[in-house]
C-alpha positions as CSV (number, residue, x, y, z in Angstrom):
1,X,57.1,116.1,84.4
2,X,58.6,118.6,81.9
3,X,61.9,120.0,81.4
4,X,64.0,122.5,80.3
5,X,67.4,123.2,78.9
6,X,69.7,126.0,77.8
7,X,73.2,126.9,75.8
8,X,75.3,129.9,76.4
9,X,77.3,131.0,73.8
10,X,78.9,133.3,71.1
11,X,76.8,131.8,68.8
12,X,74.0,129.6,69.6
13,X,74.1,126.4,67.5
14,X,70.2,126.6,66.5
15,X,70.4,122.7,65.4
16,X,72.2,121.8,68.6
17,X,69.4,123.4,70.7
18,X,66.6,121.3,68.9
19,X,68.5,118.5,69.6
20,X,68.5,118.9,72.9
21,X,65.0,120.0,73.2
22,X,64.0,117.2,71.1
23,X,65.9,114.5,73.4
24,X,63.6,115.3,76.6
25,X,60.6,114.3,74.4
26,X,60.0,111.7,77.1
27,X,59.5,114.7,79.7
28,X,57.1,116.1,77.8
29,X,55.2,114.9,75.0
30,X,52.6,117.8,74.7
31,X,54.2,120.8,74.0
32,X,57.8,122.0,73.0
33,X,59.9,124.8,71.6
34,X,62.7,126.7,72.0
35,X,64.1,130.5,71.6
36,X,66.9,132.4,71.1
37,X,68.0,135.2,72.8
38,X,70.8,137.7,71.7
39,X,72.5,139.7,74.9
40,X,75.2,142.3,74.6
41,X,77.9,139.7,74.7
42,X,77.0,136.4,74.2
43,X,73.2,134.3,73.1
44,X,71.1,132.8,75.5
45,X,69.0,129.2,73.6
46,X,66.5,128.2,76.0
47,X,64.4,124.6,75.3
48,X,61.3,123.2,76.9
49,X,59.2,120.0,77.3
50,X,55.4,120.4,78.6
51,X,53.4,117.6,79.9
52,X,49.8,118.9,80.2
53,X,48.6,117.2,83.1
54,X,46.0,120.0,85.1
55,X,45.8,122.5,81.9
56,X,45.4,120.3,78.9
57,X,45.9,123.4,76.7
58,X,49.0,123.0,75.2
59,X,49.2,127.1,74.9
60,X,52.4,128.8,76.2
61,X,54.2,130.4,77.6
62,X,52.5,129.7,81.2
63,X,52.2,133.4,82.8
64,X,51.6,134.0,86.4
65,X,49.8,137.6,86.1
66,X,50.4,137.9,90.1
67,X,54.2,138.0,90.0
């Protein structure tokens, strides 16, 4: 299992968004991170959790090449 997460905002609260990445630890033990993304208006924090299960490589991000 793995899992993501994500914050909306005027101002991302980096700290807050390692929190929450770091509370889904469970979901995903292998791998982690998280990014922040400015827009025109508002910032976009995106989290994840990776549990290697068929790809042990704890490498990211996963690309699909095809889509």
């Amino acid at each position: 299992m793995c899992g993501i997460c994500g914050i909306i905002s005027n101002k991302v609260n980096k700290d807050a968004l390692k929190r929450m990445t770091d509370a889904m630890f469970n979901r995903g033990p292998d791998a982690g991170g998280f990014c922040i993304i400015p827009t025109c208006s508002k910032e976009v924090g995106l989290g994840h959790r990776r549990l290697s299960i068929f790809d042990t490589s704890d490498a990211g991000p996963m690309v699909d090449r095809v889509m």
